[in-house]
Each structure stands twice: as structure tokens, then as C-alpha cells.
PALO-694343 format. One record per residue (C-alpha): residue number from 0; residue in one letter; x, y, z. Coordinates in steps of 0.25 Angstrom, whole numbers, padded with zeros to 4 digits. Layout:
BEGIN
{seq:NUM; type:A; px:X; py:Y; pz:Z}
...
# end
This chain:
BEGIN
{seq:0; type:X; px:-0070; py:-0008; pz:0037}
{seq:1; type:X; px:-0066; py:-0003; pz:0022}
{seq:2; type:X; px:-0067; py:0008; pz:0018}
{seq:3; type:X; px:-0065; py:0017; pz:0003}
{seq:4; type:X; px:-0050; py:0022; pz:0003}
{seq:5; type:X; px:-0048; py:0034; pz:-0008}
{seq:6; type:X; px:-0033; py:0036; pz:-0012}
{seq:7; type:X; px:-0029; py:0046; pz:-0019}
{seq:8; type:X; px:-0015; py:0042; pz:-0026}
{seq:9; type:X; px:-0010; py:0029; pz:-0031}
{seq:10; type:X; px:0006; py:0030; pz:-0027}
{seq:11; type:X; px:0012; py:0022; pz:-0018}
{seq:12; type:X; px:0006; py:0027; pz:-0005}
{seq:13; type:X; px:-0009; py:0026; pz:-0011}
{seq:14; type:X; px:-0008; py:0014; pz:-0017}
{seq:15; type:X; px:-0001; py:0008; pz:-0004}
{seq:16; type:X; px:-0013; py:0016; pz:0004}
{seq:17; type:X; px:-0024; py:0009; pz:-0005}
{seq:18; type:X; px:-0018; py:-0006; pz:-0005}
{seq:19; type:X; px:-0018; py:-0003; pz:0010}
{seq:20; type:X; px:-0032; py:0003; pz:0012}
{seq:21; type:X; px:-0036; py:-0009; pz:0002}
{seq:22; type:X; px:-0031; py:-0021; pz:0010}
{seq:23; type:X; px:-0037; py:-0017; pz:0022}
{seq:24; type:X; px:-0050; py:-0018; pz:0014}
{seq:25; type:X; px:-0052; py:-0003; pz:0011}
{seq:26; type:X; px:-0057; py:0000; pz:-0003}
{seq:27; type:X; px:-0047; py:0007; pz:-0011}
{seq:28; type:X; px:-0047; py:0019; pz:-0023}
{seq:29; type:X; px:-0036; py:0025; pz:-0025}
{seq:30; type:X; px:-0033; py:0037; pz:-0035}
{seq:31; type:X; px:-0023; py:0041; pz:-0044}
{seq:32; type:X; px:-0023; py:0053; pz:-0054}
{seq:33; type:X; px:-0013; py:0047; pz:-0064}
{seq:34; type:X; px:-0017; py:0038; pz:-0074}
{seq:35; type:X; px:-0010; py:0026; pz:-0072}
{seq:36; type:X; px:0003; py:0026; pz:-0061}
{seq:37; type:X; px:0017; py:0027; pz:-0063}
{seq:38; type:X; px:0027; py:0031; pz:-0052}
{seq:39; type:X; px:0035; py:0042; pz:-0054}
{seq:40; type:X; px:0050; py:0040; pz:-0049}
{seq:41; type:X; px:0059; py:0028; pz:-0049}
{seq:42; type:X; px:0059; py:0020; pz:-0036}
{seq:43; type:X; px:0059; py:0022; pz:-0022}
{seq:44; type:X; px:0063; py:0014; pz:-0008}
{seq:45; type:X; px:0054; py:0005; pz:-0001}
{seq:46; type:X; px:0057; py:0005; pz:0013}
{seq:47; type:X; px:0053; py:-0005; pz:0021}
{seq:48; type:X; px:0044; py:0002; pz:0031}
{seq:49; type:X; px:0035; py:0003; pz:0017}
{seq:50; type:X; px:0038; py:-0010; pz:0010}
{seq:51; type:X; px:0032; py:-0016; pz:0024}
{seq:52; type:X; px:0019; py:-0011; pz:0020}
{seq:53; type:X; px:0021; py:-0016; pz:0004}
{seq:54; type:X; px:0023; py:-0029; pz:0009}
{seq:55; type:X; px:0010; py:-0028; pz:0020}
{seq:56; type:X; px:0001; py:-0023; pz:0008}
{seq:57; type:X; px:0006; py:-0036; pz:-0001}
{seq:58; type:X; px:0015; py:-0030; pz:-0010}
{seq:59; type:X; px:0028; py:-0037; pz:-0003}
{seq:60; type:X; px:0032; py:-0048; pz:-0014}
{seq:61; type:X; px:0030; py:-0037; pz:-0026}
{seq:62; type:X; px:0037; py:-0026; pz:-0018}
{seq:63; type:X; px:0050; py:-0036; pz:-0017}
{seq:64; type:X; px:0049; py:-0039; pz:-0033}
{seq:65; type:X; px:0050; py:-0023; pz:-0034}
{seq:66; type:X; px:0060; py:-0018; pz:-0025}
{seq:67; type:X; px:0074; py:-0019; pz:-0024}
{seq:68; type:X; px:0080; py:-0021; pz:-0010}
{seq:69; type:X; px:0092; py:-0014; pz:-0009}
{seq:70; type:X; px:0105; py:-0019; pz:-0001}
{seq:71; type:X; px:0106; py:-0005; pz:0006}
{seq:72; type:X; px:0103; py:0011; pz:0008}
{seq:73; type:X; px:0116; py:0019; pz:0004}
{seq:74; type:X; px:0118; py:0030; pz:0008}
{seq:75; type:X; px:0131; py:0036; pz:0001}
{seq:76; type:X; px:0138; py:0049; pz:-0004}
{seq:77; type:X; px:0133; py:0055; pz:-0015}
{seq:78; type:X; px:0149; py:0061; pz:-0018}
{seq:79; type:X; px:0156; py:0049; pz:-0016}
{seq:80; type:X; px:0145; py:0039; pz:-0016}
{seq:81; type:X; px:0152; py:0034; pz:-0003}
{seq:82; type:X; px:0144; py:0025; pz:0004}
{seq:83; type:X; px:0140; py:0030; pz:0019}
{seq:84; type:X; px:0131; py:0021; pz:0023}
{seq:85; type:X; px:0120; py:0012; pz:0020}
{seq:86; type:X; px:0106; py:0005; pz:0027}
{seq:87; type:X; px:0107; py:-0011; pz:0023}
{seq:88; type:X; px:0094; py:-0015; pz:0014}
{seq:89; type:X; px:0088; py:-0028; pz:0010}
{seq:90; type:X; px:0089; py:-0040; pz:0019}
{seq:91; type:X; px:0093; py:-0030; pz:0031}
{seq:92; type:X; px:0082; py:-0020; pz:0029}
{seq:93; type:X; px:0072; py:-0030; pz:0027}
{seq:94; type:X; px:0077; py:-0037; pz:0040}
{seq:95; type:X; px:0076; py:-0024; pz:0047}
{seq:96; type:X; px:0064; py:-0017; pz:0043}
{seq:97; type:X; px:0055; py:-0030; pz:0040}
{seq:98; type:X; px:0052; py:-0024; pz:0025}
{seq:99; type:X; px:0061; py:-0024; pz:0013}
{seq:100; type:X; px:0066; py:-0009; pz:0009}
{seq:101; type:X; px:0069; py:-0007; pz:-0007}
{seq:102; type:X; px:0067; py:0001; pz:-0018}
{seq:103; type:X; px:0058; py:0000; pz:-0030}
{seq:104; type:X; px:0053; py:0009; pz:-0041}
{seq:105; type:X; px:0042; py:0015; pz:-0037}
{seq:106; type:X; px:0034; py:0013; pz:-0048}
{seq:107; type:X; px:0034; py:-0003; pz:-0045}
{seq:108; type:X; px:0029; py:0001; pz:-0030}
{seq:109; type:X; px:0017; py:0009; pz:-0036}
{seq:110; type:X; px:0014; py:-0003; pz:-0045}
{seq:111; type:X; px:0016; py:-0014; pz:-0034}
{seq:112; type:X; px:0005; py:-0006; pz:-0026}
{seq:113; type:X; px:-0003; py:-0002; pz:-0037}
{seq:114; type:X; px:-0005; py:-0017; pz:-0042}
{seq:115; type:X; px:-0009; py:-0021; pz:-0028}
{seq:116; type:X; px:-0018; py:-0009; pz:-0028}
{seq:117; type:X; px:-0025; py:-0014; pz:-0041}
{seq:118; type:X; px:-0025; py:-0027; pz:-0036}
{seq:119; type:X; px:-0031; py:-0024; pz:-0024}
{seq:120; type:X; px:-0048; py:-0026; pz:-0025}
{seq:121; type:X; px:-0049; py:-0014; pz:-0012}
{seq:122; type:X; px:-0042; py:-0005; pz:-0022}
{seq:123; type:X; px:-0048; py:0003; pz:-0035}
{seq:124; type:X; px:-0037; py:0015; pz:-0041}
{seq:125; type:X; px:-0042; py:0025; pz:-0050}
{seq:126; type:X; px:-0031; py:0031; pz:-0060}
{seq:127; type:X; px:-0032; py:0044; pz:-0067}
{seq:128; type:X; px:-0039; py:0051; pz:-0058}
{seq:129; type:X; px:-0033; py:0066; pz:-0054}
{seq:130; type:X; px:-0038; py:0070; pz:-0042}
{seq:131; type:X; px:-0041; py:0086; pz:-0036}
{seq:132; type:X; px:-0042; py:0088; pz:-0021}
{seq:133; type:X; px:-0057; py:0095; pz:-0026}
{seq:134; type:X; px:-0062; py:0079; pz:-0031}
{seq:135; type:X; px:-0055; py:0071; pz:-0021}
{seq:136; type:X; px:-0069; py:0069; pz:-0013}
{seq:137; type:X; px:-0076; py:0064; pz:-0025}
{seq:138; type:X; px:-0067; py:0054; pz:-0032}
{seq:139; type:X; px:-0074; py:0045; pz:-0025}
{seq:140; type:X; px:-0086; py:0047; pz:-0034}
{seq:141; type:X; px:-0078; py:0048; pz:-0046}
{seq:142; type:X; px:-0073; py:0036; pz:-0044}
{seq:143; type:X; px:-0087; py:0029; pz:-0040}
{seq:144; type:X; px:-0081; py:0024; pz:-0028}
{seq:145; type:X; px:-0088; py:0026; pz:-0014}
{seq:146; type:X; px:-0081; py:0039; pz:-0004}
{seq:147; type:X; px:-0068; py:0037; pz:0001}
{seq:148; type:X; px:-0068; py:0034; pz:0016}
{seq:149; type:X; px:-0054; py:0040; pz:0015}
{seq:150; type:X; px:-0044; py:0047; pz:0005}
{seq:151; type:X; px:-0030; py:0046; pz:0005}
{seq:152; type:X; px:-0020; py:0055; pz:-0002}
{seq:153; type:X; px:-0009; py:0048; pz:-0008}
{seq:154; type:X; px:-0007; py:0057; pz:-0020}
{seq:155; type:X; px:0007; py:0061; pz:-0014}
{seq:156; type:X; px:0014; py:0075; pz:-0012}
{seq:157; type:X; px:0003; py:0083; pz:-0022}
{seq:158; type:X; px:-0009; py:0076; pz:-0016}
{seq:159; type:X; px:-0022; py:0081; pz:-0019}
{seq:160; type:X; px:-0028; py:0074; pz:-0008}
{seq:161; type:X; px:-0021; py:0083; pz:0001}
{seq:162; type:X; px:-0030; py:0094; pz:0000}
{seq:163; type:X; px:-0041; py:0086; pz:0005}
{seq:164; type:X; px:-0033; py:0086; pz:0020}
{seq:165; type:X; px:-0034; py:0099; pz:0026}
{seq:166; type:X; px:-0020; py:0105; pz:0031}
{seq:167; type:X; px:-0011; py:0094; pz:0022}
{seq:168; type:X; px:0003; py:0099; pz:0021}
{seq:169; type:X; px:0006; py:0102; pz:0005}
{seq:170; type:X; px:0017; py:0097; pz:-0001}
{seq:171; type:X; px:0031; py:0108; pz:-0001}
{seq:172; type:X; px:0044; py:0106; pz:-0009}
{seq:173; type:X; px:0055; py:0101; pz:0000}
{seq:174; type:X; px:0066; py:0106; pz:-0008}
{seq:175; type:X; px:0071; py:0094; pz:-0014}
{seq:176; type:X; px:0072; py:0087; pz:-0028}
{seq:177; type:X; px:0073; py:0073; pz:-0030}
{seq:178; type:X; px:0077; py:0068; pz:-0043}
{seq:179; type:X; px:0073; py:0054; pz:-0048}
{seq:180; type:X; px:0081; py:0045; pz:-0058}
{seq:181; type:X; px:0086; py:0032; pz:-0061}
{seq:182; type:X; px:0101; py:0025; pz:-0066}
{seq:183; type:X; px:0102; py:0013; pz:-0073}
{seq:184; type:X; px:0110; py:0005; pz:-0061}
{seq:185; type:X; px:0121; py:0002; pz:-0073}
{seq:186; type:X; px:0125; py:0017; pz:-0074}
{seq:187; type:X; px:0123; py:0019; pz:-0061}
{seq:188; type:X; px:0130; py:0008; pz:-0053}
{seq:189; type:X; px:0143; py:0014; pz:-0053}
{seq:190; type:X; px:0137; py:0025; pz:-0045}
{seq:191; type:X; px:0125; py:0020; pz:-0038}
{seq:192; type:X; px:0124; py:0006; pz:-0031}
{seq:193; type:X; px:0113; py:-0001; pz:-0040}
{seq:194; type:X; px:0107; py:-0010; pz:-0027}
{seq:195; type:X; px:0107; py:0000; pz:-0015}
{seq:196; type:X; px:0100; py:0013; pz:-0010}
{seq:197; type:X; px:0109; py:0025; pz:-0010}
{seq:198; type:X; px:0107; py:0039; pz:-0004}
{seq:199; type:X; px:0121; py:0048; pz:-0010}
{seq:200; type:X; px:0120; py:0058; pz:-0002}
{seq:201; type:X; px:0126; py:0072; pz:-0006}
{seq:202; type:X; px:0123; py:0086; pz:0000}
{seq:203; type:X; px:0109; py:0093; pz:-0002}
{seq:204; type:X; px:0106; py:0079; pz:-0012}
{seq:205; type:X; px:0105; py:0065; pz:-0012}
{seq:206; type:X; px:0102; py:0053; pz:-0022}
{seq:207; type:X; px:0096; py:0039; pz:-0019}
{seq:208; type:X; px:0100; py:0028; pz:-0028}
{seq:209; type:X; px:0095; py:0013; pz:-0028}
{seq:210; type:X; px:0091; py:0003; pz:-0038}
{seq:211; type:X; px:0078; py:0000; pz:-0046}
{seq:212; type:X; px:0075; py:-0010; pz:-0057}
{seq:213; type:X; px:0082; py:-0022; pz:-0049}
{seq:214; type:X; px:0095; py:-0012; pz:-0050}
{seq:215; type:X; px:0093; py:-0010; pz:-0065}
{seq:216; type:X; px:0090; py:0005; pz:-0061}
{seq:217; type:X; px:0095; py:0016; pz:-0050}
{seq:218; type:X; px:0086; py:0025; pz:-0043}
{seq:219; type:X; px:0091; py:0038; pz:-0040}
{seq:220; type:X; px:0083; py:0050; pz:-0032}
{seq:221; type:X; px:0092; py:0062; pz:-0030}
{seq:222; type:X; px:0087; py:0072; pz:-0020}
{seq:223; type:X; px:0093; py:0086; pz:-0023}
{seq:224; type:X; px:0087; py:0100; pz:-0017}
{seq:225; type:X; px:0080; py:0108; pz:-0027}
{seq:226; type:X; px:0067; py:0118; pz:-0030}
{seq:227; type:X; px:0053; py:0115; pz:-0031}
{seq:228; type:X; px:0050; py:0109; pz:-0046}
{seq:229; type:X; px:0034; py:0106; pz:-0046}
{seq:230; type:X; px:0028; py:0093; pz:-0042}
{seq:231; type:X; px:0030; py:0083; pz:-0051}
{seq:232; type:X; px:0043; py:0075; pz:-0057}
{seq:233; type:X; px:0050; py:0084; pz:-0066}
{seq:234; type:X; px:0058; py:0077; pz:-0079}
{seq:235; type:X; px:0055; py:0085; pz:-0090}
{seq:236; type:X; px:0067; py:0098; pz:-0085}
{seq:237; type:X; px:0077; py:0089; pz:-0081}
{seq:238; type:X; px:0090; py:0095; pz:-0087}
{seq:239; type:X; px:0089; py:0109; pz:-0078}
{seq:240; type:X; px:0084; py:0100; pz:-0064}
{seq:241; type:X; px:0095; py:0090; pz:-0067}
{seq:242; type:X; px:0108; py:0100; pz:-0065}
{seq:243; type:X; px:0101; py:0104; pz:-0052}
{seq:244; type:X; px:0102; py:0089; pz:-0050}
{seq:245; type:X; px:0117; py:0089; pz:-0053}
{seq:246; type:X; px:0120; py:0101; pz:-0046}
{seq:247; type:X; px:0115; py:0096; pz:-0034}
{seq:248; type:X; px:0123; py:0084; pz:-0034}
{seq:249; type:X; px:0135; py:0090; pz:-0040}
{seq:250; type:X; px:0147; py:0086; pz:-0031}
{seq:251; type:X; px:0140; py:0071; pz:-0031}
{seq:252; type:X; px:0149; py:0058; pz:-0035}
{seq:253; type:X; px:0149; py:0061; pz:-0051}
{seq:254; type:X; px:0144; py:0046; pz:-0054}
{seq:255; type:X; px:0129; py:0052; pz:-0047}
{seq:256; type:X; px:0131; py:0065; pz:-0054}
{seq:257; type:X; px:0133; py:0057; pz:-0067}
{seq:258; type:X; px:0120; py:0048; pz:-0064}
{seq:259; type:X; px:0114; py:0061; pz:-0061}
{seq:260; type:X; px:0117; py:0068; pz:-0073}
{seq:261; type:X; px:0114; py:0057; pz:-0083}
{seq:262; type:X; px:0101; py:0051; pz:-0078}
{seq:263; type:X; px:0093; py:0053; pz:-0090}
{seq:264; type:X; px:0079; py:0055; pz:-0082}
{seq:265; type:X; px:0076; py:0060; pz:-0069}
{seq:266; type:X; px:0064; py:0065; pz:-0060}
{seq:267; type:X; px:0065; py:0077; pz:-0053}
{seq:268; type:X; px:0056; py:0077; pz:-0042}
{seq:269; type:X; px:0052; py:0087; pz:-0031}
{seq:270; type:X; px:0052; py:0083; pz:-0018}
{seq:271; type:X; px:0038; py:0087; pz:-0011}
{seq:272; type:X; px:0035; py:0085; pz:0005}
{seq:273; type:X; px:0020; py:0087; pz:0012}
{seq:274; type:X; px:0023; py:0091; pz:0027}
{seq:275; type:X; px:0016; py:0086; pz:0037}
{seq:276; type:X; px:0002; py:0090; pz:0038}
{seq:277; type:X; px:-0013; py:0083; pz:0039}
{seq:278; type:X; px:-0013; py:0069; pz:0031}
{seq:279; type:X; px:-0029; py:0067; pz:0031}
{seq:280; type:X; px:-0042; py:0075; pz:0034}
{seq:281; type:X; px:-0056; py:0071; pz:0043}
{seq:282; type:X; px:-0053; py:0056; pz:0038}
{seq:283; type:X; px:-0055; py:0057; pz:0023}
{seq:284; type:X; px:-0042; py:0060; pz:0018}
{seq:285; type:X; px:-0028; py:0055; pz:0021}
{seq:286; type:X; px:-0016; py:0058; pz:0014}
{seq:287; type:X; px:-0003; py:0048; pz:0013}
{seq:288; type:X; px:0010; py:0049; pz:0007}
{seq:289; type:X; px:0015; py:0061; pz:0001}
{seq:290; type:X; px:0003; py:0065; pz:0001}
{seq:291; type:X; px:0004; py:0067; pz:0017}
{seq:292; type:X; px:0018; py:0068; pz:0019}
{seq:293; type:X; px:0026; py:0067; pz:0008}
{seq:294; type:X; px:0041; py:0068; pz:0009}
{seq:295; type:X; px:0054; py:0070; pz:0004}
{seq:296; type:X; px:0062; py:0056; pz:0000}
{seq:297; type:X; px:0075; py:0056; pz:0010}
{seq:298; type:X; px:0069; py:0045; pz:0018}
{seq:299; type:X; px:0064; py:0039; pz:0005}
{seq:300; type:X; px:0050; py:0035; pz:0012}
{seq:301; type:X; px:0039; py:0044; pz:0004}
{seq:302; type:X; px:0034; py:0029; pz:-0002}
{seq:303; type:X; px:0036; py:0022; pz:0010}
{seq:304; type:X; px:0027; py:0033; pz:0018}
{seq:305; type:X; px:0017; py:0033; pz:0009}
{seq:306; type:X; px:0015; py:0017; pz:0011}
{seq:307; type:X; px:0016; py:0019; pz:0025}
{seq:308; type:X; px:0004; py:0029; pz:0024}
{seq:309; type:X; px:-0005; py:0021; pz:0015}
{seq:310; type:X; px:-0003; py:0008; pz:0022}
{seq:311; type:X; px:-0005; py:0014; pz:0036}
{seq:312; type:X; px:-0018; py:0022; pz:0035}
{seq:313; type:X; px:-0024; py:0012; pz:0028}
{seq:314; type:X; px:-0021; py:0004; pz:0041}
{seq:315; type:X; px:-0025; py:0016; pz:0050}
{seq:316; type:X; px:-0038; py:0015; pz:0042}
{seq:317; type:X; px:-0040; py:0002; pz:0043}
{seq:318; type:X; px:-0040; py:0002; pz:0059}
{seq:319; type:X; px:-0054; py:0010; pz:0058}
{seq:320; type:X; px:-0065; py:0007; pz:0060}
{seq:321; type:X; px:-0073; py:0020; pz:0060}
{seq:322; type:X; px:-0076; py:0028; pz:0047}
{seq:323; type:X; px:-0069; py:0040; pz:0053}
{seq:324; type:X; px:-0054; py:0039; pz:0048}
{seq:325; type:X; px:-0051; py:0052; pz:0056}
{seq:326; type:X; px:-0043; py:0045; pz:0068}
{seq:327; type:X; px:-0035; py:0034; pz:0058}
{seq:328; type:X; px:-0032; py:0045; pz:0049}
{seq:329; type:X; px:-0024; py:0053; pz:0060}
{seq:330; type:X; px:-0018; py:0042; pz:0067}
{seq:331; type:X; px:-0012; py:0037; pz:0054}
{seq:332; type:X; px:-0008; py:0053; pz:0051}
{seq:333; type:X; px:-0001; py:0055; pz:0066}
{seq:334; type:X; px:0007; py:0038; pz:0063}
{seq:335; type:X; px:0012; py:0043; pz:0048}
{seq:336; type:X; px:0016; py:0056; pz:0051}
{seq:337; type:X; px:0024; py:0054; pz:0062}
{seq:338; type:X; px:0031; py:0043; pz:0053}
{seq:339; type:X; px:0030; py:0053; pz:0041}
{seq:340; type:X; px:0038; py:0062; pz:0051}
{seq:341; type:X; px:0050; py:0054; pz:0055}
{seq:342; type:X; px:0050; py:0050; pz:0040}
{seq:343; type:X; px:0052; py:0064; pz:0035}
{seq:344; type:X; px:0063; py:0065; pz:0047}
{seq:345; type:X; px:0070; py:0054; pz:0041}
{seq:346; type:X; px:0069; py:0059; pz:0026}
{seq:347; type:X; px:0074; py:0073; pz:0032}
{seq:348; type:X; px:0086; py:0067; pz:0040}
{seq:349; type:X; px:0090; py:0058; pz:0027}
{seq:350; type:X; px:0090; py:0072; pz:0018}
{seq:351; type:X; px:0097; py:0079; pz:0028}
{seq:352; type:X; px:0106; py:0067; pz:0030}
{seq:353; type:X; px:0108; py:0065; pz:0014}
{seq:354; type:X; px:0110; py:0079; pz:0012}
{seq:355; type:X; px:0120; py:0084; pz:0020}
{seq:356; type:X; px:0132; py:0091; pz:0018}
{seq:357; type:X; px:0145; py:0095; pz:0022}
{seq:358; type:X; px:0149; py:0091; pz:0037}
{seq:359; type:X; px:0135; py:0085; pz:0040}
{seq:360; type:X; px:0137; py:0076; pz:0026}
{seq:361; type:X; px:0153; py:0070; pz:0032}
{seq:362; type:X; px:0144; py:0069; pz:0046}
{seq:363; type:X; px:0132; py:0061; pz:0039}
{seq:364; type:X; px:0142; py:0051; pz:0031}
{seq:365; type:X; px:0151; py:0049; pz:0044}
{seq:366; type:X; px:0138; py:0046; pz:0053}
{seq:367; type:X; px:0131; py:0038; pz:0043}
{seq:368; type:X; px:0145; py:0028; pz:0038}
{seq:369; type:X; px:0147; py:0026; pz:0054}
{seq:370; type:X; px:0132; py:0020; pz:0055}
{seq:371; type:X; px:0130; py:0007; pz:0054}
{seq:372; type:X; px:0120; py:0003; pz:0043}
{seq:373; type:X; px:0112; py:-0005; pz:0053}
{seq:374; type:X; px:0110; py:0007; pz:0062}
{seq:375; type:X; px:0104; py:0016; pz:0048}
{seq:376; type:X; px:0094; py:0004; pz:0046}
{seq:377; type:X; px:0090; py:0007; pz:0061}
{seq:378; type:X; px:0087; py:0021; pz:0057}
{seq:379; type:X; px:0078; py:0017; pz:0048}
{seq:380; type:X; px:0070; py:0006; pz:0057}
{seq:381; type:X; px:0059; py:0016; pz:0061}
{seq:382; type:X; px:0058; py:0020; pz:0044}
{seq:383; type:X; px:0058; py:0005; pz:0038}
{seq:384; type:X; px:0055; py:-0003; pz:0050}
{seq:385; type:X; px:0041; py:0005; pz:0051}
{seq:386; type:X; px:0028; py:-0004; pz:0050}
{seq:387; type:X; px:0016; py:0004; pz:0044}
{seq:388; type:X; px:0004; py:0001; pz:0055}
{seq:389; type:X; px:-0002; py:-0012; pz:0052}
{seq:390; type:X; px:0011; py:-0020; pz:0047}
# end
């Protein structure tokens, strides 16, 4: 049985929803406010629990054309840049986990969805269409297309589809910063290891590097505590926010503090977090990704959650029968939240752990050089081993 599938937001998680919704045979409109779509941000880690689901949807031989594979996940000291210890990647991951984990701009995974979308003859997306929680109801008739059986919220942290589910948590500043740049790998390599992810980890902050443009570029996100600055990336007062940057990572090894001081642009970026609350109302609305749940990036998952969220309730949806979406709806909510759940316990524990100073920092680096790699992989079996209902 097909059914009509509003979406409201065409980032990574809508458009993973709507190729989803669309090759089950659902008919698909997704929404967008902005006029065309760009990315905003540099790159980002695709782990295998979520590539698993690219691959599923189709998207498997342009993913690996996009993504770099890195040889491990570092984790070092952001004084020394001593290396501490480090998860094997590539072959090893791919073996363990049955999916390849990399990274990729983000950007390229918007478009590798997006032109699968398009492509897609279940899918229709309409651009430049602003939407106000008090004309949500009626976009179908603007649009000429026949009433949504469902509506799903993908339009992240600041969702307007959010005020259509009664008792949904709104978002509240978490008290951290990230700030989001890029190196040229050539000035960078003495400093930063142009193939690998790293995590230098210094008290109260932490930066994570790893390569982009086949190694022609270093992405770097430092995480750094700091006061609420509005909703949306901040570029233009940069000369004030960057010696809050440098203060909080004074004491750090001076070849970072020298990157840090002369990237010539940088995003300064307020990290936002929705707690938990309702995800859908009486079967009309849903809500997915940051919209629902968003969360701060030490487990570096919010895109992988997000294609977790679309691929599975457009499986949950597709074993019903009935027009009532009601019992789908909150069996898919009660699944992802306890995954969401043990998700943000794993993004708290690595902030913690990341964090720390003092005694508890010499505890951390002697605890985690004594580990084997092998045994940090099977930490993570339960996060990149997962397989989304229906793969």
C-alpha cells in the first residue's frame, strides 16, 4: 500500500527518509526553504552503522568515490601531541563492522542523496519554500499535491514542524562552541597527520582533525566551552570570538595554537541539544534527527542518527497495512530512543573523557595506552556494528 509522505527539510536525514519512503514505493514531497542547497560545514565521519544504510539505498559505489577511508581513529594529546592510543580503520573496520567507516565533506553526501532523490520518479522536492508552523496543514494545497498521510520533520534543531507535536522538547544551549575550519594538509602535516582521524584532547577542549580533498585539505572542529551566540554560524565578528578560541587552548602544543591563530576563516557554531520528549502526535506527524533528538557531536553520530531515523520509519511504515500510523509511529519512537539514549551516553562519556584534567587526564592516558586497540574497536561493536531494521 503507498501512501503520500511530506517531508519538511532536505538535509541529510530528509533526504535519506524520502529515498527511503520512495523505494518502498511511497510517493514522496519533500520541502525545503532555501532556494537551492549548500551545506554549511566542512566534512563529517561516516560510520559504518550509517553507511550500511547508504549502501542498502543504492548509493554504495558513489559513496566509496567520495569518501576517504582513513588508516585509524587517534586519539592523542593536544600538549604533546603524544599519541595515546588509536581504533584501526580501513580493511579492519570494514571486516569488523560489515560497512566501511570514513569521512567525506558533507556537502558531497547532501549531493550524492540529493541526485538519487531527483532521480527518483516516487520523489518530487520543492525549493524555496519557507515554512510557518500556522501553514504547515495546507502546503499540501499550495503545492497541488493530494494531503499527506504522514509529515516528518527533518528541518533540524530549529524545526517548525515541532510545534505541530504537542509536549516536543525545545532546543537549549549546551554550553559549548564548536568552531569549524580547514588547513591546507601542506601547512599542516608537520603537526597534524594528513590520512588519519585524530582527537587531541586538552582540558575543558578538544580538536578533531582528519583529511578531506583526497588529503589535499585538513578538517578541523575544536569544541571549546563558551556562552550562547544565537542560532546560526557566526563569521562575520571573528576577531573578538577567536582569542576566546586561543585562550581556551592556551597551554596547547604551539604548532595547533599556530594553526589556530592563522586560519584565515572559521565557523563559530553553537552547539544546540533537544531532550527527549514526544517525537510524533495522533499519526500525522513525526519528527527525525535533530529535529527530535539533536545532540552534541562527541560521539560524532548526529548524521549518522539522522540516517538511522529516516531509513527505519520508512521501514516501520512500510509493515502497515492499516491507514492508522498511530502503533508504527510509537513503536519506531520507543526503538530509536533507546538507541538515541545510549548514543548521547556514549557522546557524554567521550566529552568527559576528552575533557578531563588533572589526575583524572594522567588516569585516562594510562588506562587507555594499556588497552589494546582490538579491545576499543569492541566498544564500539554495539555503535558501528548496529543494522537499521530491515538490512
Amino acid at each position: 500500500m503507498s501512501r503520500n509522505i511530506l517531508i519538511i527539510g532536505a538535509g541529510i536525514g530528509g533526504l535519506t527518509a524520502a529515498l527511503a519512503f520512495a523505494s518502498g514505493g511511497d510517493h514522496v514531497d519533500i520541502v525545503e526553504q532555501a532556494p537551492e542547497l549548500s551545506e554549511v560545514g566542512a566534512g563529517l565521519q561516516v560510520s559504518p552503522n550509517a553507511s550500511r544504510i547508504l549502501i542498502a539505498l543504492g548509493l554504495g559505489d558513489r559513496l566509496r568515490q567520495v569518501m576517504i577511508v582513513p588508516h585509524e581513529i587517534v586519539l592523542a594529546s593536544g600538549q604533546s601531541l603524544r599519541k595515546i592510543t588509536h581504533v584501526p580503520c580501513g580493511g579492519f573496520a570494514e571486516d569488523r563492522w560489515g560497512s566501511p567507516y570514513g569521512v567525506m565533506h558533507r556537502a558531497d553526501l547532501q549531493k550524492l542523496l540529493l541526485d538519487a532523490v531527483t532521480a527518483h520518479p516516487n520523489c518530487r522536492l520543492h525549493l524555496g519554500q519557507r515554512i510557518q508552523d500556522s501553514d504547515i496543514g495546507a502546503l499540501h494545497e499550495q503545492l497541488g499535491r493530494p494531503a499527506p498521510d504522514l509529515t516528518v520533520g527533518a528541518d533540524g534543531v530549529w524545526s517548525q514542524t515541532r510545534k505541530l507535536v504537542p509536549g516536543a522538547s525545545e532546543p537549549r544551549f549546551s554550553g559549548q562552541i564548536a568552531w569549524r575550519f580547514t588547513a591546507p594538509a601542506d601547512v599542516a602535516r608537520t603537526v597534524l597527520n594528513p590520512v588519519n582521524v585524530t582527537a587531541f584532547m586538552g582540558p575543558k577542549t578538544h580538536l578533531v582533525t582528519y583529511p578531506l580533498d583526497q588529503g589535499k585539505t585538513i578538517n578541523m572542529v575544536a569544541i571549546t566551552r563558551g556562552t550562547q551566540r544565537g542560532e546560526t554560524w557566526n563569521s562575520h565578528e571573528m576577531a573578538t570570538d577567536r582569542q576566546d578560541l586561543l585562550r581556551a587552548f592556551a597551554g596547547w602544543h604551539r604548532g595547533i595554537v599556530s594553526i589556530l591563530r592563522q586560519a584565515p576563516e572559521m565557523n563559530c557554531w553553537p552547539l544546540y541539544e533537544v531532550a527527549d520528549g514526544p517525537w510524533h502526535d495522533a499519526g500525522k506527524t513525526v519528527l527525525i534527527g535533530d529535529a527530535a533528538h539533536a545532540m552534541t557531536p562527541f560521539a560524532a553520530q548526529g548524521a549518522a542518527m539522522a540516517i538511522e531515523d529516516g531509513y527505519e520509519l520508512a521501514n516501520a511504515l512500510s509493515q502497515t497495512a492499516s491507514g492508522d500510523l498511530t502503533p508504527a509511529l510509537a513503536r519506531f519512537e520507543a526503538a530509536r530512543r533507546t538507541r538515541i539514549a545510549r548514543t548521547r551516553g556514549r557522546g557524554a562519556f567521550n566529552q568527559f573523557a576528552y575533557h578531563a584534567r588533572g589526575p583524572i587526564r594522567l588516569g585516562r592516558d594510562l588506562v587507555l595506552s594499556l588497552k589494546p586497540p582490538e579491545s576499543l574497536a569492541a566498544d564500539l561493536d554495539w555503535l558501528y556494528g548496529y543494522r537499521a531494521t530491515g538490512l
